[in-house]
C-alpha positions as CSV (number, residue, x, y, z in Angstrom):
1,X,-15.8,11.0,8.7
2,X,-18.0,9.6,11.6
3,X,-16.2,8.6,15.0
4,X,-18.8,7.4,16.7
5,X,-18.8,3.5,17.5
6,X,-21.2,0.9,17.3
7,X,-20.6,-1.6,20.2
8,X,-22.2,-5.3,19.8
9,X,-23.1,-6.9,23.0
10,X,-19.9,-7.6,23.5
11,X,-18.2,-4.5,23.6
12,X,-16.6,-4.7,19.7
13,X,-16.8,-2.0,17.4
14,X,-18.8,-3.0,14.4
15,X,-18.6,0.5,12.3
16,X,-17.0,0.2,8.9
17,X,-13.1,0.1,9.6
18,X,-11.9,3.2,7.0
19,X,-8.9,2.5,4.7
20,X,-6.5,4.3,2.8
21,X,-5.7,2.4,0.2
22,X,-2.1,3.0,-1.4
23,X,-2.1,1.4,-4.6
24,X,-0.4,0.9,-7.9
25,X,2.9,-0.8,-9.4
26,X,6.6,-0.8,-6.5
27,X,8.8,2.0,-6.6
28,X,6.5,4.5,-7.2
29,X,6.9,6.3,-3.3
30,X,4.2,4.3,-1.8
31,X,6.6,3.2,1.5
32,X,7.1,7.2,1.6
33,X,3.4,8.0,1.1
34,X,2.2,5.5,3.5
35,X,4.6,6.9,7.0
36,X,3.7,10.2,5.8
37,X,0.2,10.1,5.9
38,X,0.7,7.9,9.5
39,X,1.9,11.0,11.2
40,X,-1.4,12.6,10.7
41,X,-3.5,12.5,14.1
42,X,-6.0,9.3,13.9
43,X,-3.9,7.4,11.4
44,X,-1.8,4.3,11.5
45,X,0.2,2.9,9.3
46,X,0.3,-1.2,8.2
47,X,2.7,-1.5,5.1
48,X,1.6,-3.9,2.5
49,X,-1.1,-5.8,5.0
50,X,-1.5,-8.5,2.1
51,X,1.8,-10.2,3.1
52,X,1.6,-10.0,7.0
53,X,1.1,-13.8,6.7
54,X,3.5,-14.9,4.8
55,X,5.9,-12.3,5.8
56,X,5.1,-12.0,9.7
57,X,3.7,-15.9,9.9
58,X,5.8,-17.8,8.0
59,X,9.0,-16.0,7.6
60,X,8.7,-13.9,10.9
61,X,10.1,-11.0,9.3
62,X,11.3,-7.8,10.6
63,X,8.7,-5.1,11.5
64,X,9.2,-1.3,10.4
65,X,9.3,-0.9,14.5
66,X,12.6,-3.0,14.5
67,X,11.1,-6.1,16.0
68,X,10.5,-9.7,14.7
69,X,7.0,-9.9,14.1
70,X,6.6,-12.9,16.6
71,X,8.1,-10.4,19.3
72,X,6.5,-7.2,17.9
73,X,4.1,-6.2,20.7
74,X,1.6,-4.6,18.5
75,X,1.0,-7.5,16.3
76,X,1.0,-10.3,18.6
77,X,-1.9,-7.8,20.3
78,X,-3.8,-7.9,17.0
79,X,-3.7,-11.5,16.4
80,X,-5.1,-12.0,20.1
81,X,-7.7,-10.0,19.4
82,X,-8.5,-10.7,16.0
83,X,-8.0,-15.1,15.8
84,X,-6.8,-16.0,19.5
85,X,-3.4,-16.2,18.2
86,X,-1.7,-16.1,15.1
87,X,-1.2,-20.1,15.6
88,X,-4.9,-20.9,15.4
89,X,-4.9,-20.1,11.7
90,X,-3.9,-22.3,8.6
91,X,-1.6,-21.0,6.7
92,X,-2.2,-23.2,3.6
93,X,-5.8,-22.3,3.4
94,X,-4.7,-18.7,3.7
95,X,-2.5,-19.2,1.2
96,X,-4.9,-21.2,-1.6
97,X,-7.7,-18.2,-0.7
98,X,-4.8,-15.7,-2.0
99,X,-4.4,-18.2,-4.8
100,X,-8.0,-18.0,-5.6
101,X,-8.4,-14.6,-5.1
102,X,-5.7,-12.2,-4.9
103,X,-3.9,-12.4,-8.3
104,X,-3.7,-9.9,-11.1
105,X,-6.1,-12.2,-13.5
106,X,-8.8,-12.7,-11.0
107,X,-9.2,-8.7,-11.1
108,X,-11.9,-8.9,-13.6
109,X,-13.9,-11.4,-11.5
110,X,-13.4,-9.2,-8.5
111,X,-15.1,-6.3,-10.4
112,X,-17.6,-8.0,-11.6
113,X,-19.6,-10.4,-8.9
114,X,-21.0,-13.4,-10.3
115,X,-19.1,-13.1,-13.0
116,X,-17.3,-16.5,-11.3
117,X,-18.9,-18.6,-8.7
118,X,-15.7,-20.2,-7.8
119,X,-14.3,-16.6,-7.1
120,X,-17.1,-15.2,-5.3
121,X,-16.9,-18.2,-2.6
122,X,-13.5,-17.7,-1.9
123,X,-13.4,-13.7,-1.7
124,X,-16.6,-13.7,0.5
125,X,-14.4,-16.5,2.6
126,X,-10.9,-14.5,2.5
127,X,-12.9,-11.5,3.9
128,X,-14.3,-13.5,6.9
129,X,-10.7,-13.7,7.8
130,X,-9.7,-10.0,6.8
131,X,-12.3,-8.4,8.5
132,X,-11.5,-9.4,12.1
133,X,-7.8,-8.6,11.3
134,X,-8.3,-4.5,10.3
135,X,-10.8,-4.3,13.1
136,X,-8.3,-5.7,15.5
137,X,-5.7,-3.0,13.7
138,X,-8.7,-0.4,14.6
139,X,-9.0,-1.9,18.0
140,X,-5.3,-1.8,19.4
141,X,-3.9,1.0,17.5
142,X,-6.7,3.6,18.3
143,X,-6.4,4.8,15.0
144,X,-9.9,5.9,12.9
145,X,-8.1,5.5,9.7
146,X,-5.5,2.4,8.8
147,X,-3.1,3.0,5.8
148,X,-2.7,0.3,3.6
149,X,0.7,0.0,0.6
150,X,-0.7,-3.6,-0.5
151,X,-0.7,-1.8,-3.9
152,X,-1.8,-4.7,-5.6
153,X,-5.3,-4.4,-7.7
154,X,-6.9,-8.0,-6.7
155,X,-6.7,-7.2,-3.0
156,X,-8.0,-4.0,-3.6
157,X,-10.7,-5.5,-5.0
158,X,-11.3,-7.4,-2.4
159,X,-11.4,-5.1,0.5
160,X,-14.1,-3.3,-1.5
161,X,-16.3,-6.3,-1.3
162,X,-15.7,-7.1,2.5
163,X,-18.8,-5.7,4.4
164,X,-17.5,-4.1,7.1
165,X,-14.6,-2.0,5.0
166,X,-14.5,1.1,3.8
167,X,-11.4,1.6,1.3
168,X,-10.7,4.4,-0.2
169,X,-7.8,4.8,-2.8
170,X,-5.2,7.0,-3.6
171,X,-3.3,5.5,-7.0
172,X,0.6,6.8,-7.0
173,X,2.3,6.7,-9.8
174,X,5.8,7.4,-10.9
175,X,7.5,8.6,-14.2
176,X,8.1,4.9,-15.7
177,X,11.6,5.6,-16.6
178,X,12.0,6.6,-13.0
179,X,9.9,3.4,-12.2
180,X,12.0,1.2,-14.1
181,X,15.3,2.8,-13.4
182,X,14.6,2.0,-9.6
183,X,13.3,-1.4,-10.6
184,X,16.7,-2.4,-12.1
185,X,18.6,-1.8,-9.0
186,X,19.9,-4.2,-6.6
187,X,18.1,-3.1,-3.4
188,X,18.8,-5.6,-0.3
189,X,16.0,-6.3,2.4
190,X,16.6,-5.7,5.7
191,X,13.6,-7.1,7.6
192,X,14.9,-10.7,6.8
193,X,17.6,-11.9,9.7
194,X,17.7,-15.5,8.9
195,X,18.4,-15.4,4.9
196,X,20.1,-12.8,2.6
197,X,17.4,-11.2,0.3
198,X,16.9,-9.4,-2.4
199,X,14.1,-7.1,-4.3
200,X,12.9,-8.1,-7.2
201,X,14.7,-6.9,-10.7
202,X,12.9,-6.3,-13.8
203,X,14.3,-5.5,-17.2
204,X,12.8,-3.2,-19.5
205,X,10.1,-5.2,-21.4
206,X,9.0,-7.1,-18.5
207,X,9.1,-4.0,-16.2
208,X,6.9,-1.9,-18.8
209,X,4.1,-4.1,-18.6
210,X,3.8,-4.5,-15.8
211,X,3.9,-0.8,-15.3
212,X,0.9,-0.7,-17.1
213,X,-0.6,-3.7,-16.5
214,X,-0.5,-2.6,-12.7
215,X,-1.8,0.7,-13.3
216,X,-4.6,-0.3,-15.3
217,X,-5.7,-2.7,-12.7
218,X,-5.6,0.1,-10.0
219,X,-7.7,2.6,-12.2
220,X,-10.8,0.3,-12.5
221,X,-10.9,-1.3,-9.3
222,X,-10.1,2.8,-7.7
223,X,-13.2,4.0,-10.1
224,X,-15.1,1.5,-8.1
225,X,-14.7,3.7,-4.7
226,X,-13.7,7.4,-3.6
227,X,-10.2,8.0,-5.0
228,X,-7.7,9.9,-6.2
229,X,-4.6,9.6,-8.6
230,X,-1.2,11.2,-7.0
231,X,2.2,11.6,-8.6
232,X,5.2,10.7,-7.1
233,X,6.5,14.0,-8.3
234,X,4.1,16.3,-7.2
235,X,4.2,14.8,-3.2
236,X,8.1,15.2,-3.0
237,X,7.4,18.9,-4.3
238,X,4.5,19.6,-2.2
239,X,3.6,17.0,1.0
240,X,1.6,19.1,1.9
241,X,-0.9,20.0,-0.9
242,X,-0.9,16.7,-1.8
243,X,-1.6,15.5,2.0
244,X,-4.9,17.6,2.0
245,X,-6.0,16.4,-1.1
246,X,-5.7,12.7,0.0
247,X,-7.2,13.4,3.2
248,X,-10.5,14.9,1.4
249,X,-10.4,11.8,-0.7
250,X,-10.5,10.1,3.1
251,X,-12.9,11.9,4.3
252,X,-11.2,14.1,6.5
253,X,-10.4,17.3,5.1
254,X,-12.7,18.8,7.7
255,X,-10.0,18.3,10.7
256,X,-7.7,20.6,11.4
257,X,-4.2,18.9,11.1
258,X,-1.0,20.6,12.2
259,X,1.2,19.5,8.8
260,X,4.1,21.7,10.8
261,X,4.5,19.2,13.1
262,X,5.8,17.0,10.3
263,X,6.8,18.7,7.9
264,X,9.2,21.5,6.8
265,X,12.1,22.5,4.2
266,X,14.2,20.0,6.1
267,X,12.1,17.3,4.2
268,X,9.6,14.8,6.7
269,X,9.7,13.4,10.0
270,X,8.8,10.1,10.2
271,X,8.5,8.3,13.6
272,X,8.4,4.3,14.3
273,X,5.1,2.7,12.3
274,X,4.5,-1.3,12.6
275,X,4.7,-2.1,8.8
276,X,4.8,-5.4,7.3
277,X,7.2,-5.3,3.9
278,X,8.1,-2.5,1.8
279,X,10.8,-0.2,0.7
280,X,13.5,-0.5,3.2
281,X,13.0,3.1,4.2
282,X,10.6,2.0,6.2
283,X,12.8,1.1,9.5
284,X,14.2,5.0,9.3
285,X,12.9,7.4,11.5
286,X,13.9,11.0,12.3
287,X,13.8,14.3,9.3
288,X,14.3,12.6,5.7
289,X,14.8,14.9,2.9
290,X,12.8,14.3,0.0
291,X,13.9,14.4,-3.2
292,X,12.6,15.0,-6.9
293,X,14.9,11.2,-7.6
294,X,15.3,11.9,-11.2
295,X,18.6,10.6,-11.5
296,X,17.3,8.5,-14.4
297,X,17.8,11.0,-16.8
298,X,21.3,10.8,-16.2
299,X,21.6,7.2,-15.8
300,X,19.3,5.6,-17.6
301,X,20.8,5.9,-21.5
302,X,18.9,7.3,-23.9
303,X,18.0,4.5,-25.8
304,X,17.0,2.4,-22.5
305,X,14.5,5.8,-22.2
306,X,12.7,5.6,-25.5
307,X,12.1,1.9,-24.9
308,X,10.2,2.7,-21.5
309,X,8.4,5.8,-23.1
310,X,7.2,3.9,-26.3
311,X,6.1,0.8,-24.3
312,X,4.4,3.0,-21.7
313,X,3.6,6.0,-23.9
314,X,-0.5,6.1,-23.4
315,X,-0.5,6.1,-19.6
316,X,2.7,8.4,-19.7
317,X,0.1,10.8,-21.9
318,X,-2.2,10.3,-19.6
319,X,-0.6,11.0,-16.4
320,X,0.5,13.8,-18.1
321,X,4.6,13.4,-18.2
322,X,7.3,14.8,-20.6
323,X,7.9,12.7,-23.5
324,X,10.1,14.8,-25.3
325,X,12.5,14.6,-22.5
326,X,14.0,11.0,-23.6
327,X,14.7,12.9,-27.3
């Protein structure tokens, strides 16, 4: 991966801004995966970038450093730079552009240009705004490599056909009946200080597909770029091997990273990372332990289990998980 800059005549840096791409379906370990990979030298961590205007904008959530996002120093910094201020934006265009863009059903227009007029127009206008924005991220962090959780397929999609970013992917997936046993827990959110909120709960049917519907998605937008496919499994039982295999996917496998520093039978230390939304677990800091989390075959009854595996039983072939085990 190349470090050197490009400066325009007025001192920016117009090289391609490289992105890690965390996607996939919630609950999977992506809020985990994400701070991990931010305590590797030259990378900075975002959280799910997709939402910082609705959830830094609108509702001036909490950041993953502990600050409102209209006092978080970092991100008042990258709106300067990037718009002149968050306030010169408009927040309803922003929000019919992710209308017209950023949904699960526009993925096959997003693969496919020309495909829609109406969608072409609107992604090529969404990434005027999002280029500036991960440039700015570039800019103030210092970082040569921002990590992105949006997850979501469609947006993806649409950082792939931004000129001026360079995604590449790294699809996590979970165990489904881990997935979904996560998914029906009632998880509060703590980056909201002016309401009382809630994750979102899904029951079994409605959770399944869109465990699959999700992961689809992320496979053939992912195929469209370098990528990789990572289980959540395999990263809680070895950071580390999984680390370097993400960082090759990168494109920097050829640094020499001091994992040590971060990580050791204790689990991983995480420091302070200015993420917008996410797992909860994103305003810890210090050694967290990590853990295999397969409480769900305790928990989850058996009958609940065989719903999940025969509703998700061709990707649970494919990412290669027991079967047998809900029998």
């Amino acid at each position: 991966m190349s470090t050197e800059n490009t400066l325009d005549a007025n001192g920016s840096d117009n090289t391609d801004v490289n992105i890690a791409y965390v996607g996939g379906w919630g609950r999977s370990g992506s809020t985990l995966l994400t701070r991990m990979l931010a305590e590797v030298k030259g990378f900075t961590a975002v959280g799910e970038l997709r939402d910082v205007y609705l959830r830094g904008i609108i509702q001036d959530r909490v950041c993953g450093c502990g600050s409102r996002f209209s006092a978080c120093d970092f991100w008042q910094a990258v709106g300067e730079d990037a718009y002149g201020g968050w306030d010169t934006l408009s927040v309803p265009e922003l929000e019919e552009l992710r209308l017209r863009t950023d949904k699960p059903w526009h993925v096959p227009a997003l693969l496919k240009p020309g495909l829609r007029k109406r969608t072409d127009k609107a992604v090529a206008e969404y990434g005027e705004l999002l280029l500036p924005l991960y440039r700015s991220i570039r800019k103030i962090s210092g970082a040569r490599v921002i990590v992105d959780a949006s997850k979501i397929a469609s947006f993806g999609a649409i950082l792939n056909r931004t000129e001026g970013l360079s995604p590449r992917f790294i699809h996590l997936v979970r165990d489904p009946r881990g997935t979904l046993n996560s998914w029906s827990k009632q998880v509060r959110m703590e980056d909201d200080l002016d309401n009382t909120r809630y994750m979102p709960r899904y029951n079994l049917m409605s959770g399944s597909a869109q465990y699959v519907g999700y992961n689809l998605e992320m496979q053939a937008v992912a195929a469209k770029s370098s990528h990789m496919r990572m289980k959540y499994e395999d990263l809680v039982a070895d950071p580390e091997a999984r680390l370097r295999e993400a960082l090759e996917v990168i494109g920097a496998s050829g640094d020499d990273f001091d994992f040590s520093r971060f990580i050791s039978s204790e689990g991983v230390k995480l420091g302070v990372t200015h993420t917008i939304a996410g797992n909860p677990m994103r305003h810890e800091s210090g050694w967290v332990a990590l853990r295999h989390d397969d409480g769900w075959r305790k928990k989850m009854p058996k009958h609940q289990q065989r719903i999940v595996t025969a509703l998700t039983l061709p990707l649970m072939k494919q990412y290669g998980y027991d079967i047998g085990a809900s029998w």
